[in-house]
C-alpha positions as CSV (number, residue, x, y, z in Angstrom):
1,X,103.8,121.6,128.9
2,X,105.0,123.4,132.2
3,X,103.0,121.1,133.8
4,X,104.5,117.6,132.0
5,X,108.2,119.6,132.5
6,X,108.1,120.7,136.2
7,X,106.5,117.0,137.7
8,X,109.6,115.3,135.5
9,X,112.1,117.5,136.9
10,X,110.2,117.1,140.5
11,X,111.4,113.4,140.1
12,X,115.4,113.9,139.4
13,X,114.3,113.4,135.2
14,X,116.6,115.6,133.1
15,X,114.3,118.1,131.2
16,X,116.0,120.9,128.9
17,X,113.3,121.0,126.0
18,X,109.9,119.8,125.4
19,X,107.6,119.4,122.5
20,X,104.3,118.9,121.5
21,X,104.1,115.7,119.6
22,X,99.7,115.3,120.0
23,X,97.4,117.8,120.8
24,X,93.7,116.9,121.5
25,X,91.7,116.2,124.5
26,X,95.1,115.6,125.9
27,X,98.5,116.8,125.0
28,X,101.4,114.1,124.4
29,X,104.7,116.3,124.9
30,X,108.2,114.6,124.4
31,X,110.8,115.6,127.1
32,X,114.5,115.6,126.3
33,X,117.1,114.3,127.3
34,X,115.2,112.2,130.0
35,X,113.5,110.5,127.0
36,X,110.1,110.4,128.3
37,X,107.0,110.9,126.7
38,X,104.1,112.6,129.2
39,X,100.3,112.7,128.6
40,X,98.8,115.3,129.8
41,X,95.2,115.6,130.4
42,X,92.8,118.3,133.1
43,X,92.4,116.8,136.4
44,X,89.3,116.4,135.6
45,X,89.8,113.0,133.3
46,X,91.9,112.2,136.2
47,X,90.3,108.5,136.5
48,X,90.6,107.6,132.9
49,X,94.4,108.5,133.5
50,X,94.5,106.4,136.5
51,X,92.3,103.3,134.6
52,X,95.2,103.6,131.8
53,X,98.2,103.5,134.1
54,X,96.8,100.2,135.7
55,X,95.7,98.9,132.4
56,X,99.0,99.2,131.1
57,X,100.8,97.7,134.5
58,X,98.8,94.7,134.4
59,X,99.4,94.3,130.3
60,X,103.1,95.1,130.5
61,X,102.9,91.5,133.2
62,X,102.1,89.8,130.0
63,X,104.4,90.6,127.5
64,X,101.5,92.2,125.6
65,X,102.6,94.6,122.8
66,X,101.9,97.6,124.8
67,X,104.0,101.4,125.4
68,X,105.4,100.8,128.7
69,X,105.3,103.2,131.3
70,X,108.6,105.1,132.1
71,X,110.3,102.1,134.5
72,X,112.3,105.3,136.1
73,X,109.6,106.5,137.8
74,X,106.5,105.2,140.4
75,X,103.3,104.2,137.7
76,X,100.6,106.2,138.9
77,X,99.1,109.5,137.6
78,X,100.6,113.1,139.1
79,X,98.3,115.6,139.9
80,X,99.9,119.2,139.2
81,X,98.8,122.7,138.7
82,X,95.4,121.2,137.7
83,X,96.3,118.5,135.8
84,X,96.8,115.0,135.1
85,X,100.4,113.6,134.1
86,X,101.2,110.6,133.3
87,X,104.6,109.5,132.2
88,X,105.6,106.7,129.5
89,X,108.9,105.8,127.6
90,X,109.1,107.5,124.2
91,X,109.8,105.0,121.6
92,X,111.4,106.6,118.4
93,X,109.4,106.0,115.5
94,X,110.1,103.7,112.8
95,X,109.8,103.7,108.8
96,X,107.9,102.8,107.1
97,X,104.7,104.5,109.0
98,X,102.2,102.2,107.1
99,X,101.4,98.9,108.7
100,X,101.3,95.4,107.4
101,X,97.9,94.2,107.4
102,X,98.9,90.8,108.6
103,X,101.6,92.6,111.3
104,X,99.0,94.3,112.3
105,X,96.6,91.6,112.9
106,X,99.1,89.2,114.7
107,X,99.7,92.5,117.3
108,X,96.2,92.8,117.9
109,X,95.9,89.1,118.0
110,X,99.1,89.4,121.3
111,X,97.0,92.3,122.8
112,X,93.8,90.5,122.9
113,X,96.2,87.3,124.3
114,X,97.5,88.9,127.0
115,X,94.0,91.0,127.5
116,X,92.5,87.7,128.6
117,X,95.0,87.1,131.4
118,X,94.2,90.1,133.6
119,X,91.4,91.1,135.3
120,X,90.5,94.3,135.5
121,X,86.9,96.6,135.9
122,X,85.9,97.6,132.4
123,X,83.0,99.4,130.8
124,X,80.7,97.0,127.8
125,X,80.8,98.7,124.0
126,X,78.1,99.4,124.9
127,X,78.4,101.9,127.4
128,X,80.3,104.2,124.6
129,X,76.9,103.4,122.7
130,X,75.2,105.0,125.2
131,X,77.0,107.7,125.4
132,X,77.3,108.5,121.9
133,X,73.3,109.1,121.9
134,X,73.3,111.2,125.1
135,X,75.7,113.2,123.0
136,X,73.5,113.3,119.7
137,X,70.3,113.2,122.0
138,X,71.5,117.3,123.6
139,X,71.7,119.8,121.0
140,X,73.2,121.9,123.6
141,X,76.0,119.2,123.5
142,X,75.8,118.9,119.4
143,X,74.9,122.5,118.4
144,X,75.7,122.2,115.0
145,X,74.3,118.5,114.2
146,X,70.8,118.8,111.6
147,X,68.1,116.9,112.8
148,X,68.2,114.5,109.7
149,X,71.7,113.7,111.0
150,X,71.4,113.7,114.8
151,X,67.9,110.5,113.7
152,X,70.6,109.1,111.5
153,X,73.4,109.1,114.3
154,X,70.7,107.5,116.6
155,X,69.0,104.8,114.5
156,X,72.1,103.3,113.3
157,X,73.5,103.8,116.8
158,X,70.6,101.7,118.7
159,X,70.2,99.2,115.7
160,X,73.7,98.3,115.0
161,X,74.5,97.8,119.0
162,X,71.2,95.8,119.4
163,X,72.2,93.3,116.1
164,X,75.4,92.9,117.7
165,X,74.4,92.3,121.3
166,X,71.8,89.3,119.5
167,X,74.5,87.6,118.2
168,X,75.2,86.4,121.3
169,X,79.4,86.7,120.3
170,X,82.6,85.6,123.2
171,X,83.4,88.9,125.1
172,X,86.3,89.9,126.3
173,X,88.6,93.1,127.6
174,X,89.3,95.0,124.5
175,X,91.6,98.2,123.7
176,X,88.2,99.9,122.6
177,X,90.1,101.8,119.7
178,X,92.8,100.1,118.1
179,X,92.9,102.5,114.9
180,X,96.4,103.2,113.3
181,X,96.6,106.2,115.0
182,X,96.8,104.3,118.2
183,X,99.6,101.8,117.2
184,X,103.6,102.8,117.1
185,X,106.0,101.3,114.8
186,X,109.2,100.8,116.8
187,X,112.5,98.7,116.9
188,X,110.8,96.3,118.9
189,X,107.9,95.9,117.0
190,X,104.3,97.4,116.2
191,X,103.2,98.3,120.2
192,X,99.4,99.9,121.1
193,X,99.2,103.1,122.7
194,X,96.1,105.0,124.7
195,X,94.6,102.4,126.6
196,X,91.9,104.5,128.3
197,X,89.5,103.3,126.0
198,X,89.4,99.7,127.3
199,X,86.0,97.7,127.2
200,X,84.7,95.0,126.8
201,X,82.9,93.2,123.9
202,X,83.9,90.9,120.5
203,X,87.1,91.0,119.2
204,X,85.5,92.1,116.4
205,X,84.7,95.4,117.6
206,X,88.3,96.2,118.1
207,X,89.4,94.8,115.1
208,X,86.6,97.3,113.6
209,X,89.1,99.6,114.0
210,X,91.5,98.9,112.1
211,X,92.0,99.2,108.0
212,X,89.7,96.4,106.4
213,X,92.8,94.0,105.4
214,X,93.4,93.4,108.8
215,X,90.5,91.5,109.4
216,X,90.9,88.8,106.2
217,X,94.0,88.3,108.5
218,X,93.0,87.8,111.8
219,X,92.2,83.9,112.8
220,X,88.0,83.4,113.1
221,X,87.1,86.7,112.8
222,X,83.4,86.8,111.9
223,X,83.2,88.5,108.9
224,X,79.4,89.7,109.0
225,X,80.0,90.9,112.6
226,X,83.0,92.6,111.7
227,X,80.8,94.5,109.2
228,X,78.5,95.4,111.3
229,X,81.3,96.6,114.0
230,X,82.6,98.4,111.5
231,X,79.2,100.7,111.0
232,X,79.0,100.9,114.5
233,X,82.0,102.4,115.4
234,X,82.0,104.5,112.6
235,X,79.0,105.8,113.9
236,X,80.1,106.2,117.4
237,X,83.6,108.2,116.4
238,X,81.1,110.8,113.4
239,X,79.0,111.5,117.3
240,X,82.6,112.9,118.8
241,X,83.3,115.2,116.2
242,X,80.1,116.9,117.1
243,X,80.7,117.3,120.5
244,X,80.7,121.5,121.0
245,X,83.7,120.8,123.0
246,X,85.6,118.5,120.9
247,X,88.9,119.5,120.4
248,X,90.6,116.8,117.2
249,X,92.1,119.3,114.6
250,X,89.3,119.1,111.6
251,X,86.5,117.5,114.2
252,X,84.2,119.2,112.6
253,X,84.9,118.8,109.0
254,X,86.0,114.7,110.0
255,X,82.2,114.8,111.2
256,X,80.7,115.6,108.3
257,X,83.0,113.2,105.7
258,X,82.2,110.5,108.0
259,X,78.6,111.0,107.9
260,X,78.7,110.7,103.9
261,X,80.7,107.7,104.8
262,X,78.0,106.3,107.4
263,X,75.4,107.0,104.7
264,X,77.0,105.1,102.1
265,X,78.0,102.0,104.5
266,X,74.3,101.4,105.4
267,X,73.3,101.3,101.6
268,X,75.9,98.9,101.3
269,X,74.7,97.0,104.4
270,X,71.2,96.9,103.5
271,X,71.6,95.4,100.1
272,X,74.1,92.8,101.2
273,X,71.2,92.4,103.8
């Protein structure tokens, strides 16, 4: 928070209060009266900061329904007492919280739009695949995962990415984790936030992401990849939450409901199969 306050303040923004408004593997803290909202991450995630600042220049080009970053100020991360700031435009938040399926579909469909008309350096789904298992593959890394549920982490991990990657699907640059939690609600409409999970894939993979009534409303979606996009990235978020140094309020006991919830998912998916 000192850290978000003083590199405001170092650039002639206002700052008499600040507040907490996320806390995870980064802090989002809302400073007042400037009206900027700063993410704040160690410098050591300093290049995802800096892949979400151009990310978000390039989108804002496009009209995409993106947060901007604060127009006050130079876009580029600021490096200060060991961390990495980077600082947006706060948008007040607007009722109702819950999304419209087919609002929420028509935003992703304008983020993928304007996704398509920059070009920009991006990692494939399936480098978070891989990822995932070198997480689930170290138990000093995963501690507390059973060996019954670091196999079933793995198997559905290399299975589900393989039958995708066969399908031979259109790939583009994706937000890589358009879940509600990653969407705001504001007077200008539904806009995407954290966009240093970028990759690129099938639109399907982000739309995985989303609650299922947004895909019966996106145009062409393929409704047995989405499925299978939807076990996948199920799978990849469960391997997070048993990262030893994950830091999501209830990782741990997210982990374990969504590992009933994988379980039950692949019964489903092998007797639609």
């Amino acid at each position: 928070m000192a850290a978000a306050g003083s590199t405001a303040t170092a650039l002639d923004l206002r700052v008499d209060d600040a507040v907490v408004l996320h806390d995870s593997n980064r802090i989002a803290v809302r400073l007042q009266p400037c009206g900027v909202l700063a993410r704040v991450a160690y410098v050591a995630h300093q290049a995802r900061a800096e892949f979400e600042v151009e990310v978000a220049r390039r989108l804002a080009e496009t009209d995409s329904p993106v947060a901007e970053l604060e127009p006050r100020v130079e876009p580029r991360v600021h490096v200060r007492d060991g961390f990495a700031v980077t600082l947006w435009r706060y948008y007040e938040p607007v009722p109702p919280p819950d999304l419209a399926p087919a609002e929420y579909a028509r935003s992703l469909v304008r983020l993928h739009s304007g996704m398509r008309q920059i070009d920009v350096s991006a990692p494939h789904f399936t480098d978070r695949v891989a990822q995932a298992q070198r997480l689930i593959g170290d138990p000093a890394r995963s501690p507390e995962l059973g060996e019954g549920q670091r196999g079933l982490l793995s198997d559905t991990l290399t299975r589900l990415s393989r039958a995708i990657g066969d399908r031979g699907a259109d790939e583009q640059f994706l937000h890589g984790e358009p879940h509600p939690g990653n969407v705001l609600r504001t007077r200008t409409g539904q806009l995407f936030i954290d966009l240093e999970t970028c990759c690129r894939g099938p639109v399907e993979f982000d739309i995985a992401h989303a609650p299922d009534e947004v895909g019966e409303h996106y145009p062409a979606a393929d409704p047995d990849l989405l499925r299978q996009c939807r076990i996948l990235t199920l799978a990849i978020a469960t391997a997070w939450r048993w990262d030893r140094n994950d830091q999501l309020p209830n990782g741990r006991q997210l982990g374990i409901q969504w590992l009933n919830q994988l379980r039950a998912a692949l019964g489903h998916d092998r007797r639609d199969a």
